[in-house]
N, C-alpha and C positions, 0 to 999 in steps of 0.2 A: 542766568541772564533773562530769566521770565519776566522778570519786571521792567525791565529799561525793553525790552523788543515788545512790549505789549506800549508803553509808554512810543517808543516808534513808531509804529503801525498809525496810534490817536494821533501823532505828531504834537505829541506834549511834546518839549524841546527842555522845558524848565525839568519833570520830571526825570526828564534821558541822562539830563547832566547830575542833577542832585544824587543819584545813586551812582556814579562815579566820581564825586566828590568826596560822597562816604569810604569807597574804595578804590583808591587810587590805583592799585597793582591792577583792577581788571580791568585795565585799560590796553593793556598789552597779551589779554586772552582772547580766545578767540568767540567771537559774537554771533556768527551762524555758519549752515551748512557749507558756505563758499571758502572759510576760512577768513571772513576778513573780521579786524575788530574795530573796536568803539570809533578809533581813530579814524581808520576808512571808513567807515557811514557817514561822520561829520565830513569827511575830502568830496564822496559821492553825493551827498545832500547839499553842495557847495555851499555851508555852513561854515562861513570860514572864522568868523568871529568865534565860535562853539572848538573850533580845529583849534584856534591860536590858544584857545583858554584850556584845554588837552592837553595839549601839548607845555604847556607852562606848568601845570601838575607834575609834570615828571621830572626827574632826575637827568641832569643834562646825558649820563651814559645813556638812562632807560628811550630819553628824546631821541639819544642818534640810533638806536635799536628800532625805536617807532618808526623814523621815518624810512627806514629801511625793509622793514617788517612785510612778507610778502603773504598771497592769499595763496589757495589754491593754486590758481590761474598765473602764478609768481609776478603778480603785481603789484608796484610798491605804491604809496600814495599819488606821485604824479600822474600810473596809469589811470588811477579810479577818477581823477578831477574829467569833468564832464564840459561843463559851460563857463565857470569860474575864474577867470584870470585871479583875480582877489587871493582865491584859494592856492592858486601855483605860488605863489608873492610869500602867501606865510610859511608853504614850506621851502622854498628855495633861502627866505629870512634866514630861516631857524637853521637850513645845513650850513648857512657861510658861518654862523655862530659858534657851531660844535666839533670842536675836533675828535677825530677818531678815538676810541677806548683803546686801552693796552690791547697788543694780541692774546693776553688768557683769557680777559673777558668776552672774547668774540667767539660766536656761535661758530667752530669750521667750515660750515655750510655759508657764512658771508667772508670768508678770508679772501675769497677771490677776486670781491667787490668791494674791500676796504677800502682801494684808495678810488675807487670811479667812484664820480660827481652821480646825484641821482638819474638828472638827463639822460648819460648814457646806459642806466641798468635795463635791463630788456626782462621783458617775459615771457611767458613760455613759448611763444608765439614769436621769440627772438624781436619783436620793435620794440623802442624806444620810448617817452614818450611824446618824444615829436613826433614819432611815426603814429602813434596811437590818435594824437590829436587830427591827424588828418583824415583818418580813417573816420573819424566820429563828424567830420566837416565841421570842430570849431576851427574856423577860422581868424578866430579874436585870438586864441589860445595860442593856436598856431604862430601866430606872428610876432606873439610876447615870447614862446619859449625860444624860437628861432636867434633872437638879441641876446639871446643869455650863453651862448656854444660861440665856440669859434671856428669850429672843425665842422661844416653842416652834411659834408658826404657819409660819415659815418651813420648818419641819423635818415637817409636816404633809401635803405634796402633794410628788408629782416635778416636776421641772420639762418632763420632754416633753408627757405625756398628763395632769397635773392629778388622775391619781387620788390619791384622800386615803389617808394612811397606814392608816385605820380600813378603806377598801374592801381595800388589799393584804392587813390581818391575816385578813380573813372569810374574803378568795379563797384564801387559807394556811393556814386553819383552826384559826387560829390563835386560838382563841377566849378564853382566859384574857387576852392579850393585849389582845382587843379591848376586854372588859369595865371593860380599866384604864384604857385610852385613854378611853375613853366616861366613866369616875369622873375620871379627868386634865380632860377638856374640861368638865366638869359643872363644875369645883369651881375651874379655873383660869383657862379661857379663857371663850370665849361662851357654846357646848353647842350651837352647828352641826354639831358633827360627823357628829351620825347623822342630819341632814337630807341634807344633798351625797350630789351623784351623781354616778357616773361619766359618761367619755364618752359612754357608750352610753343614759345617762340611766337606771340603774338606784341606788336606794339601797340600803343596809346589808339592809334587811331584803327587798328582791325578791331578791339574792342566793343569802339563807339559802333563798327559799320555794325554789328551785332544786338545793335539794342534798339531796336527799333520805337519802343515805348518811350524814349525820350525823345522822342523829335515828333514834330506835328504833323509830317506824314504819315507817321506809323499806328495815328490816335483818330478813334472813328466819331465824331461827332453825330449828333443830328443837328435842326436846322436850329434851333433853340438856344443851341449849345453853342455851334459856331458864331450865330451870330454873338455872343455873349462873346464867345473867346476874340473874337475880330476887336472889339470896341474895348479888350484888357489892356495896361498902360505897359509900353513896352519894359523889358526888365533885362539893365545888361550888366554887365562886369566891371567895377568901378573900383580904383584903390583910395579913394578918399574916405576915410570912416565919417568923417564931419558931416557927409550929406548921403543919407539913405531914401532920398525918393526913389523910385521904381522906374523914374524915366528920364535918368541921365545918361546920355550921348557921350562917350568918350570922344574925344578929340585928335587921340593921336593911337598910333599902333598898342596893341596889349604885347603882341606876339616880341616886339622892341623894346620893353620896355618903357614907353615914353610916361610921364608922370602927367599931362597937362590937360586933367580931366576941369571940366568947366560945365557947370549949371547951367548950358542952354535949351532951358525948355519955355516954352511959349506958357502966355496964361490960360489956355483953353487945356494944354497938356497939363498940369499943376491942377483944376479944377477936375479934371478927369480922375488922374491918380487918386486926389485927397476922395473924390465920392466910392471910388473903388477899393478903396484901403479901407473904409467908413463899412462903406458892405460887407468885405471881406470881415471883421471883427462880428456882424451881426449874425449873420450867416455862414455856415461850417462849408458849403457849399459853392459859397464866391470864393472864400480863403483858399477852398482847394482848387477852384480855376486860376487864381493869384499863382499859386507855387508853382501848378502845372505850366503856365506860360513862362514862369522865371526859370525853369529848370529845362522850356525847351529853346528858350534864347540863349543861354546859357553853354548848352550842347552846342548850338549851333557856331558860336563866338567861340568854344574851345577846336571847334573842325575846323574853322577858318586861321587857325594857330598851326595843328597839327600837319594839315595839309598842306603847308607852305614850305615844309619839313619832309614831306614824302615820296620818296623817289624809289620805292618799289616799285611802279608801277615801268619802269625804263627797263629791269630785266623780263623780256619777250621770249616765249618760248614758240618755234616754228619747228617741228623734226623732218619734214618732211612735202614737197606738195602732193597733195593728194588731187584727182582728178575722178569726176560722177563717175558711178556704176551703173548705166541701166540694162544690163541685160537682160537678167531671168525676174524683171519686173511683173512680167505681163501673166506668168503660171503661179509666180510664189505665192501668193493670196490661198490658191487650192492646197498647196503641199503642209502649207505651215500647221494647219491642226494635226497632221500625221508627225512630223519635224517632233511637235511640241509634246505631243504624247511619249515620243520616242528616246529626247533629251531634254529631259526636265529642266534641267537646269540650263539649256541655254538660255531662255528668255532672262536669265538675270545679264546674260554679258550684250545685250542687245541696248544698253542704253548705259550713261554714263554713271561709273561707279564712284559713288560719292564716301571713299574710305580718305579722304585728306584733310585733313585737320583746318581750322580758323587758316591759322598760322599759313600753309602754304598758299593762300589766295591772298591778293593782294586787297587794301579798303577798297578800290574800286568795286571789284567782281563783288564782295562781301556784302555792301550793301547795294548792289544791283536785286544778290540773291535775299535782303530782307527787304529790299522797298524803302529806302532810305533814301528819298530825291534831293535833300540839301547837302547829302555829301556827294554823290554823284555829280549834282549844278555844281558845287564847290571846286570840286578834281577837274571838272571838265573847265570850269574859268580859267582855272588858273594855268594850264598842262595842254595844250592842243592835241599833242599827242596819245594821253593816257588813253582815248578812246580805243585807238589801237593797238590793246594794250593784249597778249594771249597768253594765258597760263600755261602751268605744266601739262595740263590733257588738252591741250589748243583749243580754251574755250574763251570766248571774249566773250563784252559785255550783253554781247545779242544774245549770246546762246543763254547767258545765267539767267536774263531778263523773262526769255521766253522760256526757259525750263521750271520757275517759279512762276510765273503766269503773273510778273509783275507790270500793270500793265502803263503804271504813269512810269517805271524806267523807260517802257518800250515808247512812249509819246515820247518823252526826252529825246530819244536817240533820232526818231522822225524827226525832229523841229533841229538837230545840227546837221542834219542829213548825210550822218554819216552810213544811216540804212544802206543805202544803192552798194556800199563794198564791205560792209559788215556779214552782210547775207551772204556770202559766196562761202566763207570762211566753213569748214568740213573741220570737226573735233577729229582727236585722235582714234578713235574708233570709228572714223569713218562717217559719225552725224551730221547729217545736214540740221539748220536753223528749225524748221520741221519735224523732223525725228524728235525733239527737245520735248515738244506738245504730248507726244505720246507717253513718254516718262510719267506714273503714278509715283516717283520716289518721290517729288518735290512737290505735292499736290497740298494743298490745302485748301478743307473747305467754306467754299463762300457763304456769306448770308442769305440763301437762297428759300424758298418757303420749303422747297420738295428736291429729292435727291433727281427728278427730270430735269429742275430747273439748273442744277448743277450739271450734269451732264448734257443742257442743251450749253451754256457759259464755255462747257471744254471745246465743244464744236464748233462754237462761234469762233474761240480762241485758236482751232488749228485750220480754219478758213479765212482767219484774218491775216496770219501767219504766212497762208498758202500763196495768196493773191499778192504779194510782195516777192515770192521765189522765181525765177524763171523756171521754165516747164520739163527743163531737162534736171534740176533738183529736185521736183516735187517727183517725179520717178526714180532719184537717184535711190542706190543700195548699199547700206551702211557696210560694216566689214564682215557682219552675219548675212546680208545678202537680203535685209529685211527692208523695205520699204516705208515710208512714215507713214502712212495710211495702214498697213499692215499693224503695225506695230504699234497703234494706236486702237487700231479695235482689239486685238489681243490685251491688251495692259489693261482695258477700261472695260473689258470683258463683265467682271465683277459690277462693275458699276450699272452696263446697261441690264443687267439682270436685275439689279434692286429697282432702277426706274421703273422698269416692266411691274414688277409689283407694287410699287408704292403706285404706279398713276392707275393700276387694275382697280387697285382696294379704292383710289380716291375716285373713279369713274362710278363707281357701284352705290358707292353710299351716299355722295351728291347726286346720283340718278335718284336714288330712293329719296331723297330730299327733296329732290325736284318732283316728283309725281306727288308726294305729297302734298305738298304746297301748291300744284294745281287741284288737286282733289278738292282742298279746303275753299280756294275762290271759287271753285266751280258749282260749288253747292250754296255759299255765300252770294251766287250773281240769281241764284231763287228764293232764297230767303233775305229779303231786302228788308233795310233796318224802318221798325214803325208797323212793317205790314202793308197789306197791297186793299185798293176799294174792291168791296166786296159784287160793287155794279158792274165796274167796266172793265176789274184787275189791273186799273196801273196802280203805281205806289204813293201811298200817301205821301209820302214824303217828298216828293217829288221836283214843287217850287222852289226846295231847300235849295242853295249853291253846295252845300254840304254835302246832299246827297248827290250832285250833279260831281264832286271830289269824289266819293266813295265809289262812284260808276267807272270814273274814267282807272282809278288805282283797283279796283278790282280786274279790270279788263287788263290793262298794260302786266299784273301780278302773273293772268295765266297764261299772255302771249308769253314771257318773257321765261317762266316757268318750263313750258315746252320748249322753248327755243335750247333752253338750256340742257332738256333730257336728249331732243337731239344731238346735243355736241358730244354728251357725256355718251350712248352709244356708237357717235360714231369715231369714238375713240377705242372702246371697244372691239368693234370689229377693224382696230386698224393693224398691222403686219410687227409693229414695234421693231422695225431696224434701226441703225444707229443715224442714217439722217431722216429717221421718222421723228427723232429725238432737235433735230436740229431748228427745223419751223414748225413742221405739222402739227405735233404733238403738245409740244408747249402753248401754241397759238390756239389749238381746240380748248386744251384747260385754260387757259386764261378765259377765253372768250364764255366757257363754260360756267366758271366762277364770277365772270361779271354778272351772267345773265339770271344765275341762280340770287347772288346777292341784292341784283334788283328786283327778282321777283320776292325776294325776303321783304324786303324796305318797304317795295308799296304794300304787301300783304300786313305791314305792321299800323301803314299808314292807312288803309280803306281799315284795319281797326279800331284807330284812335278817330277815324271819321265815323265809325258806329257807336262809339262812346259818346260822342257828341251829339248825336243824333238822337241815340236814346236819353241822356240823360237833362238835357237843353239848362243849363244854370245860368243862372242869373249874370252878366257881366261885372256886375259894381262888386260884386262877392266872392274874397280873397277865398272861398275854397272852390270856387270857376277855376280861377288859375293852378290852383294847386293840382286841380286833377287831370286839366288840361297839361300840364305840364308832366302828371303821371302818363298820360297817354303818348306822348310822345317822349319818353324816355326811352322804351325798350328799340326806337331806334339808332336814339346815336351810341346808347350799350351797344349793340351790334351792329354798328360800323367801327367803334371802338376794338372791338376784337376782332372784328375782319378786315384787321389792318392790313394783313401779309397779301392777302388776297388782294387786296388794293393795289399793293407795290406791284404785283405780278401783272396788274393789268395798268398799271405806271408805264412798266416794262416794253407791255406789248403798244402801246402810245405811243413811244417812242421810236421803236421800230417801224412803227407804220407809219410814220412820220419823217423816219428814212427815207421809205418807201416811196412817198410823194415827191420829196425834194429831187428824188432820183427823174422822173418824170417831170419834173420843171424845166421852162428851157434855159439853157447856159444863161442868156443874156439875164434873164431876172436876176439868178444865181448868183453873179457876178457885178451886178448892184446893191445886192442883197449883203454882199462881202464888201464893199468898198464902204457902205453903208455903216458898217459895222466897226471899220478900222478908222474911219471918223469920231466915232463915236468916243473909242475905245485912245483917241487924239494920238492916233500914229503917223 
């Protein structure tokens, strides 16, 4: 087979056949390591004219052999067809053609499959190949083999593990797919489908709450990017084959079945699409913002199906009313590092044990805990109630939101303001809303520049937390008798330890950068560029504006320089407790990092002013420019890279900027809002 797989590989097509024309028999051998032969390559190559002419070589027995003929993998030609409908056609053709061989001619390994149609043969993997088609998201394929069965339940689950075709399409993400399945079971069979559950006892829609990479809250953009994505042409779920623009409107329910999809898009939405599908072909780059967008309209238009469907969220679990603990609040701070040394392993039963599977939370809590706000928005539209919804360890949506540190769930729940009686709610071990923050199990970390900045985000978090509890929670004692503050410096113990060294190391070696960097202006503000008169010792240079630039950025370089070795010492001698971490700490590096960065910039800029100075070219002379423009490169390189440190003091802007509005009086405040909701034409 050295010849036709080398002939393969070139995609000679004429050679691949010519040497099975010479030998017809090895067409029924096997052609590589998977076990498949001649035959499967032309089904998988959806080569179907190259299939039909194969298959017409053979002996009508050796034909019903072929199309039966399994790989490895016990897949017969329908599983290998890929994109092909053409390909399904010739061999569904060729079996209505061939009647079975006597039973001596048949292999005992196919007696069992004599008389099953190929549809139903399964592979090792027990699906079908309707099941297989869905899995692969042809959905062309899908809809063709679907007309040719009469019996479509059978074609619906594998036969090892009983997942339904509809869980394979979700786990493949294959979501246009699913949609059809779901309008197929709506309109043909029962409309169980999107009840079942897998093995694992999850359905269609806990799956989805788990993925959060499909949906557009779950995908981080920058500002470049968003905007790009904002201005993509919508892309939704449509049973019309005839019309494949990207921003057709269905008209009526998907979830109903309703058929009366209609081309209403305006000419600016049409001119839209066609320049962004234009793009998408030029660039690999828009095509993958194109899929990205269609795959998370897509998710979203399959939630608004599922969820319409979900009424897990109605079995509540309450065992018990629990009522605050605070007694031995006010000592247990002291006792707990002797407690912790003593029984190791308590601190594991002091915060909620996450041993329960997908399966027993319900889509709500599920994507609470990954950040999933369109199925949350979606649950809450449609279900008034789900909010109040408590699982088996009595944790509701509050507690999952703030134990993940999610925090556009936790605006959601602010804006139905179901906050005021969410927060009372006490887990089964005794947690208050609070206690949750302290939790390291559900910790994930943020984009932060430095592990300070992340443990000042935790602080923030169990202060924002705090100021929403009444005063007798925030001292309440779980069932260990542990307080949320307690049990929050204990768990993130590790944590403040690495700040302590990461913000040591980074205090030391921006100090040493910063005395450098005065050193260099400082000795630069006596040797002045040109030289000084040798009569009266001012600088020649002097009348220059140039030089009168290089005066004022060498001066601002070294105030700014010092300014900055004092932050970074007096970070140094600071105590590093945990709400050192909270404002001080952070606030000093930031401000330390602004001042160091601009004592960089101008030091780079009174440089590029002594380039000029010394070297004075000609203006009309393109290498003026060129060198002027070297002289001023090595700053926006290094604001380029001192991006993080930017955000950091983005950061600290913003907060200070809290700061002010706090100090504002109501009455602006409150024009400044009304201002706003005009705008915004509420």
């Amino acid at each position: 087979m050295e010849k036709p797989q080398r002939a393969l590989q070139s995609g000679d097509w004429k050679s691949f056949k010519r040497f099975f024309e010479e030998d017809k028999r090895a067409l029924l051998e096997t052609f590589d390591l998977a076990g498949n032969t001649a035959i499967h390559i032309a089904a998988i190559s959806n080569n179907h004219q190259l299939l039909k002419e194969f298959l017409e070589m053979l002996s009508p027995q050796d034909r019903w052999h072929a199309l039966r003929r399994k790989n490895f993998l016990q897949s017969i030609l329908l599983h290998s067809v890929d994109t092909s409908v053409e390909t399904a056609e010739v061999v569904l053709n060729c079996e209505k053609e061939l009647p079975p061989p006597p039973d001596d001619e048949i292999d005992p390994r196919e007696m069992g499959e004599k008389e099953l149609p190929l549809l139903e043969i399964r592979n090792l993997m027990g699906e079908t190949p309707i099941y297989r088609a869905a899995i692969d998201g042809n959905l062309k394929l899908l809809k063709f083999l679907t007309k040719q069965v009469a019996d479509l339940e059978k074609h619906f689950h594998r036969n090892n593990d009983k997942v339904s075709i509809l869980h394979a399409a979700v786990v493949a993400q294959h979501f246009e797919v699913a949609l059809w399945l779901l309008k197929l079971d709506e309109t043909q069979l029962d409309g169980t489908l999107a009840y079942e559950k897998d093995d694992n006892g999850c359905t269609c829609l806990q799956l989805l709450s788990a993925m959060p990479s499909v949906f557009r809250s779950g995908t981080q953009f920058g500002i470049v990017k968003q905007w790009i994505y904002h201005f993509l042409p919508q892309s939704r779920y449509q049973d019309n084959e005839d019309v494949s623009s990207n921003v057709l409107i269905p008209t009526g329910d998907v979830e109903k079945g309703e058929n009366n999809i209609k081309p209403h898009i305006s000419v600016l939405s049409r001119i839209n699409s066609a320049i962004w599908n234009r793009l998408g072909k030029e660039w690999d780059g828009i095509n993958r913002f194109l899929e990205k967008k269609k795959k998370n309209m897509l998710a979203e238009q399959l939630v608004d199906v599922l969820a319409r469907r979900d009424n897990s969220w109605q079995k509540s679990f309450v065992h018990k009313q629990r009522t605050p603990n605070i007694s031995p609040a006010i000592l247990w701070s002291r006792v707990y590092p002797l407690v912790k040394q003593s029984q190791p392993n308590r601190e594991k039963q002091c915060t909620e044990q996450s041993t329960h599977s997908n399966s027993e939370y319900t889509p709500l809590l599920l994507a609470a805990a990954t950040g999933i706000a369109e199925i949350v928005e979606k649950l809450l539209e449609l279900y008034t109630q789900v909010i109040n919804h408590v699982s088996e360890d009595e944790l509701n949506i509050l507690h999952v939101a703030v134990m993940y540190r999610q925090r556009d769930i936790y605006r959601i729940i602010k804006r139905t303001g179901a906050l005021k009686w969410l927060k009372y709610r006490l887990s089964a071990s005794g947690n208050s809303v609070l206690h949750q923050v302290g939790s390291m199990e559900f910790y994930g970390k943020r984009h932060k520049a430095g592990i300070a900045y992340q443990l000042q985000e935790e602080l923030r978090w169990f202060f924002r937390v705090e100021e929403k509890l009444p005063t007798y929670l925030i001292r309440h004692c779980n069932d260990e008798n542990f307080t949320a503050w307690d049990l929050f410096e204990n768990k993130h113990a590790p944590m403040l330890k690495e700040a302590r060294d990461w913000i040591k190391k980074t205090a030391e070696s921006c100090s040493a950068v910063a005395i450098l960097v005065a050193t260099v202006v400082f000795a630069a503000a006596y040797t002045v560029p040109g030289g000084t008169n040798p009569i009266n010792g001012l600088p020649i240079l002097l009348s220059s504006p140039v030089f009168l630039f290089f005066t004022i950025m060498d001066v601002v370089a070294l105030a700014s320089s010092l300014a900055s070795v004092v932050m970074f010492l007096s970070i140094l001698t600071s105590p590093f407790e945990f709400l050192d971490f909270h404002k001080s700490l952070p606030r000093k590096l930031s401000l330390g990092f602004g001042f160091l960065f601009f004592s960089l910039t101008t030091t780079m800029l009174a440089f590029s002013a002594t380039i000029l100075l010394t070297i004075k070219l000609e203006k009309e002379k393109w290498t003026s420019t060129l060198i002027y423009g070297a002289a001023f490169f090595p700053v926006a390189v290094f604001g380029l890279f001192q991006f993080p440190f930017i955000m950091a003091i983005r950061d600290l802007s913003k907060e200070s900027w809290k700061k002010i509005k706090k100090v504002l009086p109501s009455g602006f405040k409150q024009s400044k809002r009304i201002k706003k909701r005009k705008y915004r034409g509420d």
